[in-house]
N, CA, C and O atoms as a GROMACS GRO file, in nm:
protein
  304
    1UNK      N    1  -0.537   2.089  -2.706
    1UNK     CA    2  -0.640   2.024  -2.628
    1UNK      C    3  -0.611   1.876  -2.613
    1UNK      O    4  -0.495   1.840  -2.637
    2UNK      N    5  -0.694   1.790  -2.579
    2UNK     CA    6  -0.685   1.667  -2.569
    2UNK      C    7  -0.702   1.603  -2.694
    2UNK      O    8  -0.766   1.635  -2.794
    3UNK      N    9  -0.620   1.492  -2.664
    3UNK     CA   10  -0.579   1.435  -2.822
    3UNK      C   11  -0.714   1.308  -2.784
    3UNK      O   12  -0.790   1.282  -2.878
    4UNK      N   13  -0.731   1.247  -2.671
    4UNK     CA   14  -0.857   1.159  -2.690
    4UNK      C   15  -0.932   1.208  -2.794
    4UNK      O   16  -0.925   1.330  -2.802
    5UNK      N   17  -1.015   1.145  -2.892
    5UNK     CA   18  -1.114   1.205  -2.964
    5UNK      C   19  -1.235   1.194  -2.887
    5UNK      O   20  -1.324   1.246  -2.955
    6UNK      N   21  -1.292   1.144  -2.755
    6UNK     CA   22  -1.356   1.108  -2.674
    6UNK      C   23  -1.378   1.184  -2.598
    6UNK      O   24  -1.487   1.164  -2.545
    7UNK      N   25  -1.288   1.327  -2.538
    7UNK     CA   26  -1.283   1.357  -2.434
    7UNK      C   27  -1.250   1.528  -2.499
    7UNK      O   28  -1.183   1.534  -2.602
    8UNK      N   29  -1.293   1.638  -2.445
    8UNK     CA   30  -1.257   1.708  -2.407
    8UNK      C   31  -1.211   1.784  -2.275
    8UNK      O   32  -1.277   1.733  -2.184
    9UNK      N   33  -1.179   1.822  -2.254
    9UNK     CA   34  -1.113   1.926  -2.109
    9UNK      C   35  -1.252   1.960  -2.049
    9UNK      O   36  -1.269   1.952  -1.928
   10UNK      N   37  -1.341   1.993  -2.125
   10UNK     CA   38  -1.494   2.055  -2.073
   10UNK      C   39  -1.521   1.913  -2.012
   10UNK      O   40  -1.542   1.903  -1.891
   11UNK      N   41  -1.521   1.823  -2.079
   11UNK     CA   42  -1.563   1.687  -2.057
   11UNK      C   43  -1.536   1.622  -1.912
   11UNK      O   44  -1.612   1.563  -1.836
   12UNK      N   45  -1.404   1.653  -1.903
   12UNK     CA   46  -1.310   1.544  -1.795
   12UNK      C   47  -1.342   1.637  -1.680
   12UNK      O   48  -1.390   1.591  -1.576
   13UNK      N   49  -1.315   1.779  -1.694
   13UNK     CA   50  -1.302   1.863  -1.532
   13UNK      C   51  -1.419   1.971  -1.549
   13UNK      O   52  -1.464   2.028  -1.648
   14UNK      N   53  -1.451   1.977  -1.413
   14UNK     CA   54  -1.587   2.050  -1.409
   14UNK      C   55  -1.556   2.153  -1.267
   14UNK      O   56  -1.522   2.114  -1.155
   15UNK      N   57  -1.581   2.290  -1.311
   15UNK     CA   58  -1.555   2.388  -1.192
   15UNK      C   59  -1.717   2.485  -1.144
   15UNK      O   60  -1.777   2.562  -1.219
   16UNK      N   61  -1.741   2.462  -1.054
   16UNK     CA   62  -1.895   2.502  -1.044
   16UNK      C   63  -1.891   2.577  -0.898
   16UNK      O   64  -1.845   2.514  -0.803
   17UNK      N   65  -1.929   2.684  -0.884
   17UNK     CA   66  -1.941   2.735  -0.718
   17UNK      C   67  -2.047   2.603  -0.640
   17UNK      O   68  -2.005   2.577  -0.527
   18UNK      N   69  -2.125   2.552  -0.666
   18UNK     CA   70  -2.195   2.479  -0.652
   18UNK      C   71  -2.133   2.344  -0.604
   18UNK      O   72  -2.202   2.263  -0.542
   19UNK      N   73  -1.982   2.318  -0.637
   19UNK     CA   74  -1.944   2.226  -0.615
   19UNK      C   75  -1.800   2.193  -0.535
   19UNK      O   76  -1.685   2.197  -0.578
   20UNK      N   77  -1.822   2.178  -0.480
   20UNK     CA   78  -1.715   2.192  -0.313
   20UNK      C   79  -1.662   2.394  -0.386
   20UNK      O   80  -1.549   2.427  -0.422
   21UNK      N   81  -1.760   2.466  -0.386
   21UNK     CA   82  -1.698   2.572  -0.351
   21UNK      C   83  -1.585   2.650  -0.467
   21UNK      O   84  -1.502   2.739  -0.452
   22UNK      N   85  -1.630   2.562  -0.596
   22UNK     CA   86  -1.549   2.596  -0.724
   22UNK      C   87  -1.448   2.511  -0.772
   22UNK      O   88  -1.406   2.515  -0.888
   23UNK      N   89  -1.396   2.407  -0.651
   23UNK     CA   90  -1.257   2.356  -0.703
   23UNK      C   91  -1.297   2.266  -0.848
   23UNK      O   92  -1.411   2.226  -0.870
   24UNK      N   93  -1.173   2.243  -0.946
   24UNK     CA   94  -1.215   2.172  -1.017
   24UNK      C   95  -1.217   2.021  -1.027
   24UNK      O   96  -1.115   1.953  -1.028
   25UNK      N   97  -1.326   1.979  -1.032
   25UNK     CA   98  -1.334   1.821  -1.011
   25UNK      C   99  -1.356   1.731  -1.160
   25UNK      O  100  -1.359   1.776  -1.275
   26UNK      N  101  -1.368   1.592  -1.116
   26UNK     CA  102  -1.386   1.539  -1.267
   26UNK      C  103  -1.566   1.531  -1.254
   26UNK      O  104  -1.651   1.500  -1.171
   27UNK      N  105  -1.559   1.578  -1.381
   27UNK     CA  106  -1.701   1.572  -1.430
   27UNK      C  107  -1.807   1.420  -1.400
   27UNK      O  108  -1.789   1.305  -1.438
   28UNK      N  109  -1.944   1.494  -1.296
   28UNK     CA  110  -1.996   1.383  -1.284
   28UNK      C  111  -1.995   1.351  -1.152
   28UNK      O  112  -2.097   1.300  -1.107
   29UNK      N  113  -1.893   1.372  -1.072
   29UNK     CA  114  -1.833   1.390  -0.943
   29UNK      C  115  -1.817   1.488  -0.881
   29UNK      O  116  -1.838   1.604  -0.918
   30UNK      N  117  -1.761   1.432  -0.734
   30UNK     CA  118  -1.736   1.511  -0.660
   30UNK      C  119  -1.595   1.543  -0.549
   30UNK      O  120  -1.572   1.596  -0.441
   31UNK      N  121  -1.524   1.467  -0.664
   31UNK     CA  122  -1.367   1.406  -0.671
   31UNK      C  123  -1.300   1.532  -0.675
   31UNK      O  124  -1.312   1.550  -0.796
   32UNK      N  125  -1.233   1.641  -0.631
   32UNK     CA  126  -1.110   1.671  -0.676
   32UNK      C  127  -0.988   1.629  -0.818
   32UNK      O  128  -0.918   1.528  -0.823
   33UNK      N  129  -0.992   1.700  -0.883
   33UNK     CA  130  -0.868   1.633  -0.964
   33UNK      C  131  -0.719   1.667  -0.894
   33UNK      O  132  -0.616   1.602  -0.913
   34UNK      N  133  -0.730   1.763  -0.825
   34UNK     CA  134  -0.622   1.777  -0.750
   34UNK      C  135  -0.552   1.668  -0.641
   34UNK      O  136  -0.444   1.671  -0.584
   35UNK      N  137  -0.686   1.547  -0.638
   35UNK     CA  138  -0.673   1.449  -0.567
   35UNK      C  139  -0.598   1.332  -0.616
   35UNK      O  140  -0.545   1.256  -0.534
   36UNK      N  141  -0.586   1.309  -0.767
   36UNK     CA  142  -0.506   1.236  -0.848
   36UNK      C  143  -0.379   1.222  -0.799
   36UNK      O  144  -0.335   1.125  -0.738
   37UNK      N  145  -0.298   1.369  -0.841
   37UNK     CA  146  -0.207   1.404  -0.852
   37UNK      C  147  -0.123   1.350  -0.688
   37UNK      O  148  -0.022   1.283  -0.668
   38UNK      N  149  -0.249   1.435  -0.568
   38UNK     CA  150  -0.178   1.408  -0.477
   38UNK      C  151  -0.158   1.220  -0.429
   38UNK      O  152  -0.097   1.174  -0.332
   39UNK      N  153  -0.212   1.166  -0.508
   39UNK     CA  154  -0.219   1.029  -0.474
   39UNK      C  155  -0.023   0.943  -0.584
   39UNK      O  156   0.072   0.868  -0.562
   40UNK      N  157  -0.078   1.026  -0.687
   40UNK     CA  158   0.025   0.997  -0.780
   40UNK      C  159   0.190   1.070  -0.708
   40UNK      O  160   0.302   1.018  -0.700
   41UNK      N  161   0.151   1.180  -0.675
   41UNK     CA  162   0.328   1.257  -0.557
   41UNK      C  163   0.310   1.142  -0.469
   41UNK      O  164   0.425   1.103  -0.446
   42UNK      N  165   0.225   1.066  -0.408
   42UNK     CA  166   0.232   1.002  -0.310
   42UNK      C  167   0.311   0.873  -0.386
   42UNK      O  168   0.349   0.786  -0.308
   43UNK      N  169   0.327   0.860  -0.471
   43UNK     CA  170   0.328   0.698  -0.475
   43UNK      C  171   0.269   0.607  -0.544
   43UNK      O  172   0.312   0.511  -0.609
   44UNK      N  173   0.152   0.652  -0.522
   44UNK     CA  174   0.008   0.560  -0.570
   44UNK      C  175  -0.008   0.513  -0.694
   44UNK      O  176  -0.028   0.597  -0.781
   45UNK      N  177  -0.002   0.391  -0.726
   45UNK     CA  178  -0.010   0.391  -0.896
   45UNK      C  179  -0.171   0.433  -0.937
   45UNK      O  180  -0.260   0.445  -0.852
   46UNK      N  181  -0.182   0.446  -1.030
   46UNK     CA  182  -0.344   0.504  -1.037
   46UNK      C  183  -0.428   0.432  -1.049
   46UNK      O  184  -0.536   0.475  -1.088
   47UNK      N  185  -0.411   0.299  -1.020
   47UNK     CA  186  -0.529   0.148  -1.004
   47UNK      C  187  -0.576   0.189  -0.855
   47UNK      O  188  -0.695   0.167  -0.829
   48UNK      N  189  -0.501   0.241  -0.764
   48UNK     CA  190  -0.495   0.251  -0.616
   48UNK      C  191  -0.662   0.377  -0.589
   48UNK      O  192  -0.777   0.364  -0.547
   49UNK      N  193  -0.570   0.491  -0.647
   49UNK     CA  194  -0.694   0.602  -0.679
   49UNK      C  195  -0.818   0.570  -0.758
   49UNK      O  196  -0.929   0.615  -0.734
   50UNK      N  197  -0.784   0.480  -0.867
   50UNK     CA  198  -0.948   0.435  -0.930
   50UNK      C  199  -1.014   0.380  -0.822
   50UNK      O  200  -1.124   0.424  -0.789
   51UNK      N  201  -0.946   0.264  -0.744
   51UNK     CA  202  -1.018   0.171  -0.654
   51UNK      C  203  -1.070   0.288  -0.566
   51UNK      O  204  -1.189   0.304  -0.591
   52UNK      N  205  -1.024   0.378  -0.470
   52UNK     CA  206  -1.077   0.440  -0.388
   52UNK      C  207  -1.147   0.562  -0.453
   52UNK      O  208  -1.168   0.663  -0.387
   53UNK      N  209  -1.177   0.552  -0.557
   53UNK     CA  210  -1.270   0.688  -0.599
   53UNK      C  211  -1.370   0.629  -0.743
   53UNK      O  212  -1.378   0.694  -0.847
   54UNK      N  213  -1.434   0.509  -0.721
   54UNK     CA  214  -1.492   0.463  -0.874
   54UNK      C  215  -1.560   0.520  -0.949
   54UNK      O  216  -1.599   0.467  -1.053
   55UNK      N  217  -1.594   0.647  -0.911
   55UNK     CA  218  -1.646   0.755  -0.993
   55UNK      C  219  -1.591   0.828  -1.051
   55UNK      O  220  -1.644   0.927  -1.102
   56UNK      N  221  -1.448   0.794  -1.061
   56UNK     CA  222  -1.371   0.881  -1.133
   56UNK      C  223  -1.386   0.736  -1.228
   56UNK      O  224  -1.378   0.623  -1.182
   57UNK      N  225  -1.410   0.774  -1.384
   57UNK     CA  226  -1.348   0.678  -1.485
   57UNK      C  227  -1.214   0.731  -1.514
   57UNK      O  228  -1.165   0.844  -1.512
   58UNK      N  229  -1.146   0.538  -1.560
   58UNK     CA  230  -1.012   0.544  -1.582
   58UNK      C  231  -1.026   0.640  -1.707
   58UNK      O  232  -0.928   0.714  -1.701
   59UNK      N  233  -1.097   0.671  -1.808
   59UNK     CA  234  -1.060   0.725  -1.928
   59UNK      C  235  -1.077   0.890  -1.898
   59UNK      O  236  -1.052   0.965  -1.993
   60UNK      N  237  -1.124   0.959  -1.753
   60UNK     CA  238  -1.100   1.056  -1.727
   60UNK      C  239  -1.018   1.135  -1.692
   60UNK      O  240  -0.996   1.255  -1.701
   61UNK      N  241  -0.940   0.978  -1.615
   61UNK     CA  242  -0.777   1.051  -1.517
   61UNK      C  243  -0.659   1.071  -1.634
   61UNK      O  244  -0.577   1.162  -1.647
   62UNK      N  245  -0.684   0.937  -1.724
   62UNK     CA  246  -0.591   0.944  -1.824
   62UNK      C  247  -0.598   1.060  -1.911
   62UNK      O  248  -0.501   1.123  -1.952
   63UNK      N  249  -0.718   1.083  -1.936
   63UNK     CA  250  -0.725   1.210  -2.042
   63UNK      C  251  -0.636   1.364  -1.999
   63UNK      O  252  -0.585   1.442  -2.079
   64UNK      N  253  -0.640   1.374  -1.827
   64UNK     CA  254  -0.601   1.475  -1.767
   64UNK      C  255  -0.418   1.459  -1.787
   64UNK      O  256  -0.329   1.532  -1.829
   65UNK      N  257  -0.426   1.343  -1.740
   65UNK     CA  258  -0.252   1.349  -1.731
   65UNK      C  259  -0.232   1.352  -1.893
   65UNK      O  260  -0.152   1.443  -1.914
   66UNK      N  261  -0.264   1.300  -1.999
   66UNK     CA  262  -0.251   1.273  -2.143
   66UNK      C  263  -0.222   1.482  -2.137
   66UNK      O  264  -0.112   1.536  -2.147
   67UNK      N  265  -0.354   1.553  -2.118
   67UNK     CA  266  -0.336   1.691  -2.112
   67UNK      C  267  -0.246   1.752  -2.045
   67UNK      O  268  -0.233   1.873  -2.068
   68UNK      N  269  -0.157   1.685  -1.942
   68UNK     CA  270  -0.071   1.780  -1.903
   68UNK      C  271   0.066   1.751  -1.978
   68UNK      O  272   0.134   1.850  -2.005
   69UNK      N  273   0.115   1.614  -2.016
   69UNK     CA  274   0.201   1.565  -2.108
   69UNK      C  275   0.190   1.663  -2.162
   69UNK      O  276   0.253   1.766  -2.136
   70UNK      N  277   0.115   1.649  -2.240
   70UNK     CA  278   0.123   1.779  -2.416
   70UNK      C  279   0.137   1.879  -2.392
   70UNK      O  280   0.192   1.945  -2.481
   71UNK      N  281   0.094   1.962  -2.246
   71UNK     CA  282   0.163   2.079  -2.231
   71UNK      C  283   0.297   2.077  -2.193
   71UNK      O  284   0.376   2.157  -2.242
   72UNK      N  285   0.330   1.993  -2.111
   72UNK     CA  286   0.492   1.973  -2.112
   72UNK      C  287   0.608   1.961  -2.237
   72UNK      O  288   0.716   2.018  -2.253
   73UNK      N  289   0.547   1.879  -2.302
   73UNK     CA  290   0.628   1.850  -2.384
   73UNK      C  291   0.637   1.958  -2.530
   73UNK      O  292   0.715   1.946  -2.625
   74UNK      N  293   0.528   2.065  -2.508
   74UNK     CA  294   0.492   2.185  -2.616
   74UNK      C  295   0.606   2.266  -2.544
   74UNK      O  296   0.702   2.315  -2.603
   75UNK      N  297   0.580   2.274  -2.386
   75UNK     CA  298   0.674   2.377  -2.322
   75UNK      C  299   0.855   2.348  -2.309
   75UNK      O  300   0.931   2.420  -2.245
   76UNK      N  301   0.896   2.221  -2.392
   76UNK     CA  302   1.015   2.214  -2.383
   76UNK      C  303   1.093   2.227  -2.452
   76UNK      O  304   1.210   2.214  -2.415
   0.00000   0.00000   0.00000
């Protein structure tokens, strides 16, 4: 899981039919997390995506990428 002691996975991403239709977003919002990523393939450093989405907190995006690290690095 997430190594934040702050944060769990329940915490950071939230999947609800209720909310654009199931996708999973960050909790609280109505952000996509899938929207990160595509900002980050783009280029974008992630000051760029905080600025255009301030409802995402920085300690949410980080927690996600922090979670995919650790699966990477378990899977290598």
């Amino acid at each position: 899981m997430l190594r934040s002691e702050s944060h769990t996975i329940e915490s950071v991403i939230n999947s609800s039919p209720d909310i654009l239709g199931g996708t999973p977003v960050f909790t609280g919002t109505r952000v996509p997390v899938s929207t990160l990523f595509d900002y980050l393939a783009a280029g974008d450093p992630l000051e760029r995506f905080l600025d255009h989405f301030p409802t995402v907190k920085r300690e949410q995006a980080v927690a996600i990428l922090a979670e995919l690290k650790e699966k990477f690095d378990a899977a290598a």
